[in-house]
N, CA, C and O atoms as a Tinker XYZ file with bonds, in Angstrom:
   324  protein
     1  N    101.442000   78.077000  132.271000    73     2
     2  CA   100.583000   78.222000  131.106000    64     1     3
     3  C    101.057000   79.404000  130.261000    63     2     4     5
     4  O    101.326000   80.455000  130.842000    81     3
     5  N    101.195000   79.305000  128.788000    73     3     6
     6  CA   101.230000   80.525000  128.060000    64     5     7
     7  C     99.951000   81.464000  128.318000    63     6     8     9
     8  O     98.801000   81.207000  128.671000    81     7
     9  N    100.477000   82.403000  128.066000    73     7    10
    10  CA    99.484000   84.168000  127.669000    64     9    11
    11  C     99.649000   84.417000  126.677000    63    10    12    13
    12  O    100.695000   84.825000  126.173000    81    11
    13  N     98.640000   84.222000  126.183000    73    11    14
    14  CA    98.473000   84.827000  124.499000    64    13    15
    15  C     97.745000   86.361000  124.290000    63    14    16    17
    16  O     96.653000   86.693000  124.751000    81    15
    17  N     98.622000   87.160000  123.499000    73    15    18
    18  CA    98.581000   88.599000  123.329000    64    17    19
    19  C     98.112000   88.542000  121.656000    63    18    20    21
    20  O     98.484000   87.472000  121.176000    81    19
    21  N     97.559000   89.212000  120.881000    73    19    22
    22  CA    97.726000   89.322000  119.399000    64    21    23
    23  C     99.135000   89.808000  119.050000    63    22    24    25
    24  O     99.398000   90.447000  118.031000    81    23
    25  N     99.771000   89.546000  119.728000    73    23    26
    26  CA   101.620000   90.019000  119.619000    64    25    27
    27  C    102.090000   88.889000  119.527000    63    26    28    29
    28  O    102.605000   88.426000  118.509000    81    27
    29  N    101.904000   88.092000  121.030000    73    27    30
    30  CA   103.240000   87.207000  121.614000    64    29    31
    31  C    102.497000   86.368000  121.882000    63    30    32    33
    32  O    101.316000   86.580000  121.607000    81    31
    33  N    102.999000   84.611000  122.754000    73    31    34
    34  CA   102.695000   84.158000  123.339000    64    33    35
    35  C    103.957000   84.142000  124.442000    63    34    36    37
    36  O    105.146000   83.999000  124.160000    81    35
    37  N    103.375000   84.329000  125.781000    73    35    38
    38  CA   104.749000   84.074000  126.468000    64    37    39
    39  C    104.381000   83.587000  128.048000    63    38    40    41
    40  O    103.283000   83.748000  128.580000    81    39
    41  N    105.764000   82.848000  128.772000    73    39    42
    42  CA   105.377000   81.535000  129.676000    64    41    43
    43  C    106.959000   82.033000  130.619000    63    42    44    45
    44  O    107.922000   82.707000  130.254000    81    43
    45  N    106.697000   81.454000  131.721000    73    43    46
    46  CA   107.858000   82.398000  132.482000    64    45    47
    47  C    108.337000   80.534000  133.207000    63    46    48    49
    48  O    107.305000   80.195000  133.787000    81    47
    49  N    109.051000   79.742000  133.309000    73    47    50
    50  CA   109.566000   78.652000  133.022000    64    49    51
    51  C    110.376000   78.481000  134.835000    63    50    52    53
    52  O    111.278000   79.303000  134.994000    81    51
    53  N    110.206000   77.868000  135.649000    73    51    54
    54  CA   111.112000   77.705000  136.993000    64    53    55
    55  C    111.789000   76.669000  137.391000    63    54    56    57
    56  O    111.171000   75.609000  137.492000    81    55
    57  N    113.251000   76.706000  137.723000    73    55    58
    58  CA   113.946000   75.385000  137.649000    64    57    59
    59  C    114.288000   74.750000  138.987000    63    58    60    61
    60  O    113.869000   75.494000  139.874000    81    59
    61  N    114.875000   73.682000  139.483000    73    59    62
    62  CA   115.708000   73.550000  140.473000    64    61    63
    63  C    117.010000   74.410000  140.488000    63    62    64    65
    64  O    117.366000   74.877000  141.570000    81    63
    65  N    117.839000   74.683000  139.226000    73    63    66
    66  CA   118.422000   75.666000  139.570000    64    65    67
    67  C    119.086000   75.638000  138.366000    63    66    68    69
    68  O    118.660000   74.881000  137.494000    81    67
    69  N    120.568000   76.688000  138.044000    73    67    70
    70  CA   121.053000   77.264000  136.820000    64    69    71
    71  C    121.045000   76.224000  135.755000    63    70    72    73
    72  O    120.691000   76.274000  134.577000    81    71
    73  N    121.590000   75.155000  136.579000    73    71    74
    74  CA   122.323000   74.143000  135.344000    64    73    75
    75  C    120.890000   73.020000  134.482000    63    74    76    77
    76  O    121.017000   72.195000  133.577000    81    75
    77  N    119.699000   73.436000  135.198000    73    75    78
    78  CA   118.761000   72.967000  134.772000    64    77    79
    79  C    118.166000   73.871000  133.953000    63    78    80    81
    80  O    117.661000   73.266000  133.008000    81    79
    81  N    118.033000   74.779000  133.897000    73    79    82
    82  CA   117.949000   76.111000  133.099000    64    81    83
    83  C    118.211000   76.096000  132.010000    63    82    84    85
    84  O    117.597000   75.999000  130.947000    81    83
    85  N    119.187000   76.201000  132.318000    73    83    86
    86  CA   120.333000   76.287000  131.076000    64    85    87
    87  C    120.126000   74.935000  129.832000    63    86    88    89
    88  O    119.823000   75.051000  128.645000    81    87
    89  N    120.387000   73.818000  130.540000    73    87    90
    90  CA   120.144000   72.359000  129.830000    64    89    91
    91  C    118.573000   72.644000  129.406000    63    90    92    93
    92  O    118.475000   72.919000  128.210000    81    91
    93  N    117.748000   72.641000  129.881000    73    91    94
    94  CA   116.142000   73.228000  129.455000    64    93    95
    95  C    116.818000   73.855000  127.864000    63    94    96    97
    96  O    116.852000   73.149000  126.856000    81    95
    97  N    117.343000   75.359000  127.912000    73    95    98
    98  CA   117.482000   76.628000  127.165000    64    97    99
    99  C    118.315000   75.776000  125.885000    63    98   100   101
   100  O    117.911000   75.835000  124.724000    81    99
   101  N    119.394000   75.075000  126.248000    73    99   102
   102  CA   119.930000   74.341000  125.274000    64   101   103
   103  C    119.153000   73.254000  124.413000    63   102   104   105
   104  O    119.630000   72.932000  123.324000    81   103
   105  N    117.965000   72.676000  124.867000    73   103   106
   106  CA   117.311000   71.765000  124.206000    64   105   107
   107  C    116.407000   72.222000  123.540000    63   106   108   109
   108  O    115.970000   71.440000  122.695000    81   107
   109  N    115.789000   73.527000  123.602000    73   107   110
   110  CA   114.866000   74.217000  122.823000    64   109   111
   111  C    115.347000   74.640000  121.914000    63   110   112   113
   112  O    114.669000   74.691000  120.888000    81   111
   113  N    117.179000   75.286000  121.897000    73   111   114
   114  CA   117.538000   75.645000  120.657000    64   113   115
   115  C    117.888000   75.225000  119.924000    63   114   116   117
   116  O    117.960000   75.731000  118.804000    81   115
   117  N    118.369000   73.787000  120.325000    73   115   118
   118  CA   118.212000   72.849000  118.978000    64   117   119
   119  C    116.854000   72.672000  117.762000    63   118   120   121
   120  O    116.596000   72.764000  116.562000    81   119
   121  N    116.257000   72.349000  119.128000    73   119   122
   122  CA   114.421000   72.130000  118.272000    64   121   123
   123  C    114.651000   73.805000  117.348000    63   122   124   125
   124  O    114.618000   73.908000  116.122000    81   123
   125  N    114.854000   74.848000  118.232000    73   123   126
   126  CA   114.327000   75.786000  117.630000    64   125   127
   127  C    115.001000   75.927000  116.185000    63   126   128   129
   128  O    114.467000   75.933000  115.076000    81   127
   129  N    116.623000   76.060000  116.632000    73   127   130
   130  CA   117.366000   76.508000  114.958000    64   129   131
   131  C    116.865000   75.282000  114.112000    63   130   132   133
   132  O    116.555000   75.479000  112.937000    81   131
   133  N    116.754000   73.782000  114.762000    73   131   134
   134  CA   116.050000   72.933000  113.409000    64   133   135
   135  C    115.173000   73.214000  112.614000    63   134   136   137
   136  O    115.229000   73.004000  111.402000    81   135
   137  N    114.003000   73.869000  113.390000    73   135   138
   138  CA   113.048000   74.704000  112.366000    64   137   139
   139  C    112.881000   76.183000  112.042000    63   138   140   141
   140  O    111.921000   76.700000  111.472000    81   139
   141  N    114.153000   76.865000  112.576000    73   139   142
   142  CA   114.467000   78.371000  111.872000    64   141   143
   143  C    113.259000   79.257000  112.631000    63   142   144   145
   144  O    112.688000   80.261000  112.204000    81   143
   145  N    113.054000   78.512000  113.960000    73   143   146
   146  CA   112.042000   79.942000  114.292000    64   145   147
   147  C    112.491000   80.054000  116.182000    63   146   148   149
   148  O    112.303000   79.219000  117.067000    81   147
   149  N    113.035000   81.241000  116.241000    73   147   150
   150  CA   113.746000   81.342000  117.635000    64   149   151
   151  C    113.434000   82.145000  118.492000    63   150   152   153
   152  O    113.379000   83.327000  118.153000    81   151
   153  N    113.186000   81.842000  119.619000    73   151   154
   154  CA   112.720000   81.939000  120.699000    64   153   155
   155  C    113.408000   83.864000  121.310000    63   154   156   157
   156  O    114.536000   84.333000  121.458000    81   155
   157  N    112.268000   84.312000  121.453000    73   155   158
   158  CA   112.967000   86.047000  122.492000    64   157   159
   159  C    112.909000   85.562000  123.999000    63   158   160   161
   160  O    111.838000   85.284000  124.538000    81   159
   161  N    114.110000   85.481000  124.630000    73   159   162
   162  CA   114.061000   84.765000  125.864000    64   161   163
   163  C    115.130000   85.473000  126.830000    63   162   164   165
   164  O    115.974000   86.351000  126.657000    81   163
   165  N    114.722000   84.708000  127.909000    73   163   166
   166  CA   115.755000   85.725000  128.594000    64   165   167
   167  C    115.899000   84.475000  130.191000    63   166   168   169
   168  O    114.965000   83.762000  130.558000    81   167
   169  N    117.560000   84.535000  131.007000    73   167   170
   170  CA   117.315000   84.019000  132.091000    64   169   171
   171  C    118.327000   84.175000  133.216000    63   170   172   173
   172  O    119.546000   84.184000  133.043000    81   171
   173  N    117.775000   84.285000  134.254000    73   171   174
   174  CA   118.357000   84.320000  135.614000    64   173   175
   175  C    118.135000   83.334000  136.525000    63   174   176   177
   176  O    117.110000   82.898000  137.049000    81   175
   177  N    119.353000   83.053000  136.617000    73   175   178
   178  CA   119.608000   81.729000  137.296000    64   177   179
   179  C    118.490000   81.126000  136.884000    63   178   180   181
   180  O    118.283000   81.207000  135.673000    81   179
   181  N    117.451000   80.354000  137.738000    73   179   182
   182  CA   116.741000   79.274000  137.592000    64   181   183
   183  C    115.405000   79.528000  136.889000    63   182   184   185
   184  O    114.519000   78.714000  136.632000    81   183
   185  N    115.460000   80.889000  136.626000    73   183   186
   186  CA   114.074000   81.305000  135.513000    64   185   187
   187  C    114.297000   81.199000  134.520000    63   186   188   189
   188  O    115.489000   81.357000  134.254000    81   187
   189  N    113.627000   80.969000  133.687000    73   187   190
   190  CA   113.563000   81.013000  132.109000    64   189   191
   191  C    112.791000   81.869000  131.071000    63   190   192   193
   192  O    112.517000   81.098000  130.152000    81   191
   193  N    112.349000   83.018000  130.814000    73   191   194
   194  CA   111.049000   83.701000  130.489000    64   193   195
   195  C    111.275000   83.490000  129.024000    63   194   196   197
   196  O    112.336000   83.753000  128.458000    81   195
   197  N    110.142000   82.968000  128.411000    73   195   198
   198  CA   109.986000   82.902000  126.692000    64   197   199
   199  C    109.102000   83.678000  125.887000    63   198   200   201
   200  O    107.886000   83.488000  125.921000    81   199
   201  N    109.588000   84.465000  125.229000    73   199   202
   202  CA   108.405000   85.383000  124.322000    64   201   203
   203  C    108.467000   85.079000  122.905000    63   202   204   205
   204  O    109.314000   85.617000  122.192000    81   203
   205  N    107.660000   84.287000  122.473000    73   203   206
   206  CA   107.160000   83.752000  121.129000    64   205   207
   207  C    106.357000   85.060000  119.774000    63   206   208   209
   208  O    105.512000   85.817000  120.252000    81   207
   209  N    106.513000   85.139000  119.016000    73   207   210
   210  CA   106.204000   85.840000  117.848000    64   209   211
   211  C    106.797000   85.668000  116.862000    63   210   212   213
   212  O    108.015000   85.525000  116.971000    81   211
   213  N    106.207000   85.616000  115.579000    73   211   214
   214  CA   106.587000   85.207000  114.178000    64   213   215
   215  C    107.373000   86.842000  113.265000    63   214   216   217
   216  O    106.870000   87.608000  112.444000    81   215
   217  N    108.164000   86.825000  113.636000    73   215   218
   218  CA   108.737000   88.225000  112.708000    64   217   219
   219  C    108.320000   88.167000  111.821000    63   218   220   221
   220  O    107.288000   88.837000  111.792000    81   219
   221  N    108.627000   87.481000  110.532000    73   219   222
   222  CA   108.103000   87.540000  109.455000    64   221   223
   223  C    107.153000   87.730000  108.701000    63   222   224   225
   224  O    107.024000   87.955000  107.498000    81   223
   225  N    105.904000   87.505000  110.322000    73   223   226
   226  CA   104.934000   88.010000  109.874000    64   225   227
   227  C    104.156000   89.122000  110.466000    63   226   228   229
   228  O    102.925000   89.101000  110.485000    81   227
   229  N    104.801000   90.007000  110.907000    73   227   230
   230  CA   104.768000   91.142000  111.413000    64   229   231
   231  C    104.540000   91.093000  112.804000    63   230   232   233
   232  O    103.614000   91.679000  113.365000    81   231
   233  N    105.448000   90.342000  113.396000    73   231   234
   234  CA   105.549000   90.645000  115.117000    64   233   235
   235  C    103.885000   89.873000  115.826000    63   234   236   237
   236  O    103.237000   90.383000  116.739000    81   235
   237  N    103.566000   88.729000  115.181000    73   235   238
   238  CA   102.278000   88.814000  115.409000    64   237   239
   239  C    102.637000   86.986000  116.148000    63   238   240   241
   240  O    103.743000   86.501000  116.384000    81   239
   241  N    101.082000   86.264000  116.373000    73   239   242
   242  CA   101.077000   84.605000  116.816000    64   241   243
   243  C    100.669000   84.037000  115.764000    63   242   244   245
   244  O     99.584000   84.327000  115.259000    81   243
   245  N    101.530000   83.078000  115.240000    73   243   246
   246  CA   101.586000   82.090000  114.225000    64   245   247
   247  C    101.298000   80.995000  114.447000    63   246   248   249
   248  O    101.649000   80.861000  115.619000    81   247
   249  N    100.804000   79.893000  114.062000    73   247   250
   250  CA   101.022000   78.765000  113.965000    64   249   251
   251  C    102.407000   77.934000  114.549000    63   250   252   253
   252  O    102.587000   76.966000  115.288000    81   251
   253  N    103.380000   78.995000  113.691000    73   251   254
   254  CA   104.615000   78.441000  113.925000    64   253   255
   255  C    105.126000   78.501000  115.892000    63   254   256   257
   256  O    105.779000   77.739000  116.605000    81   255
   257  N    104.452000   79.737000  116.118000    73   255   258
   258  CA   104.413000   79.648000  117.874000    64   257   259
   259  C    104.006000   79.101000  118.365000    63   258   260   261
   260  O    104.580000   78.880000  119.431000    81   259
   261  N    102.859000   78.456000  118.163000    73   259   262
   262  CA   101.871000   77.263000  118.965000    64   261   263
   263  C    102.995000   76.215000  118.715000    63   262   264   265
   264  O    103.503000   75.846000  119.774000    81   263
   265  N    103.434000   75.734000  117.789000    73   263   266
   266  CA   103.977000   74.297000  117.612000    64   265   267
   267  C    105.564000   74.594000  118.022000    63   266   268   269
   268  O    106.377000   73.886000  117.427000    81   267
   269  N    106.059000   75.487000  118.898000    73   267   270
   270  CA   107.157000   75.768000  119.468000    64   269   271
   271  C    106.484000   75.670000  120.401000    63   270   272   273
   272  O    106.202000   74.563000  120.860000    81   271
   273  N    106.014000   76.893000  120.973000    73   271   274
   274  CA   105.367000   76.912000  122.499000    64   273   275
   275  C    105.002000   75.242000  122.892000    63   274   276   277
   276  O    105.521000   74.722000  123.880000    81   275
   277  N    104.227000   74.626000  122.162000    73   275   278
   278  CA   104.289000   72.938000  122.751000    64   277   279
   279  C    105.049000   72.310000  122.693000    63   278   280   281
   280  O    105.052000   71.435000  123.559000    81   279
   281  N    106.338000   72.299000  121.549000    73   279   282
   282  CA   107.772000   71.534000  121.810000    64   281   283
   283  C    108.674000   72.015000  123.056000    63   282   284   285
   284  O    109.483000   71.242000  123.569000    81   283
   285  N    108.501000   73.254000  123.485000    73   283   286
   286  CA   108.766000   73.829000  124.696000    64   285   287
   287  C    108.521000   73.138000  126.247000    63   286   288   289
   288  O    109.196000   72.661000  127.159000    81   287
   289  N    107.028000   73.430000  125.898000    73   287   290
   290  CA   106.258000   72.437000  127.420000    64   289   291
   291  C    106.807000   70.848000  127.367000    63   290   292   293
   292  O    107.280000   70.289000  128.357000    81   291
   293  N    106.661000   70.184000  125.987000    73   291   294
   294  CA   107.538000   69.171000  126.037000    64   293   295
   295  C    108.950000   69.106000  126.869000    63   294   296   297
   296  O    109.118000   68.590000  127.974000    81   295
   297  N    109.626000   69.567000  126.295000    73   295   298
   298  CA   110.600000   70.029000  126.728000    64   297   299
   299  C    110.907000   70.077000  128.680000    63   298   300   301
   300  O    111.569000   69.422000  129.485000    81   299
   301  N    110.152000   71.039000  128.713000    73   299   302
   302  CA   110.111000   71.590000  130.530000    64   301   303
   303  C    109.650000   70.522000  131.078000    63   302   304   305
   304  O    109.896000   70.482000  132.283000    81   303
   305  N    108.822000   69.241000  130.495000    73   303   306
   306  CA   108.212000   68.259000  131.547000    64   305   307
   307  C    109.273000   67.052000  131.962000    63   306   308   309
   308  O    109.075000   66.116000  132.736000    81   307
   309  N    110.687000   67.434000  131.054000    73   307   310
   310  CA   111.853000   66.591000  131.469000    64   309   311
   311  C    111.880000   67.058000  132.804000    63   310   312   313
   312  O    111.629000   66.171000  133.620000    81   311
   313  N    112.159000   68.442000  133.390000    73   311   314
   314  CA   112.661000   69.352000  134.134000    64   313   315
   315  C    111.388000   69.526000  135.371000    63   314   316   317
   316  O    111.655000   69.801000  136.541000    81   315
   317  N    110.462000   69.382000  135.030000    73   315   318
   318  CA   109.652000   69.891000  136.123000    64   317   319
   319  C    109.264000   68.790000  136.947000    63   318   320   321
   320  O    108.640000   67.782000  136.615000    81   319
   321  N    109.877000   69.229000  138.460000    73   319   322
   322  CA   109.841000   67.801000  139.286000    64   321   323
   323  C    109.978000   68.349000  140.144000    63   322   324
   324  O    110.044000   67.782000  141.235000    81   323
């Protein structure tokens, strides 16, 4: 589940292992650079940690994070098995 901060929203992501990770990390950044809003993330081996916030609008939760953060979970329900 995300944690929502008046900052961030952020979700800590667990894989079978790197190469699922990774393929996860690669499919979000498509979605993401398609709509110009990118993900603060970080990962080791089979973790994934995502921290969501709208720069532009002063480091804060946008709209634009909710409708990432759910193309995200989309995303992870290929992977989570």
């Amino acid at each position: 589940m995300w944690k929502e901060t008046n900052e961030s929203l952020e979700r800590s992501f667990v894989f079978k292992d790197f190469k699922a990770a990774f393929a996860f990390m690669t499919e979000v950044a498509f979605y993401a650079e398609q709509h110009n809003h990118h993900p603060d993330w970080s990962n080791v081996y089979n973790r994934v940690h995502v921290r969501l916030s709208t720069h532009d609008a002063g480091n804060v939760v946008t709209e634009k994070d909710r409708h990432l953060a759910a193309a995200i979970d989309r995303v992870f329900e290929k992977y989570d098995s």
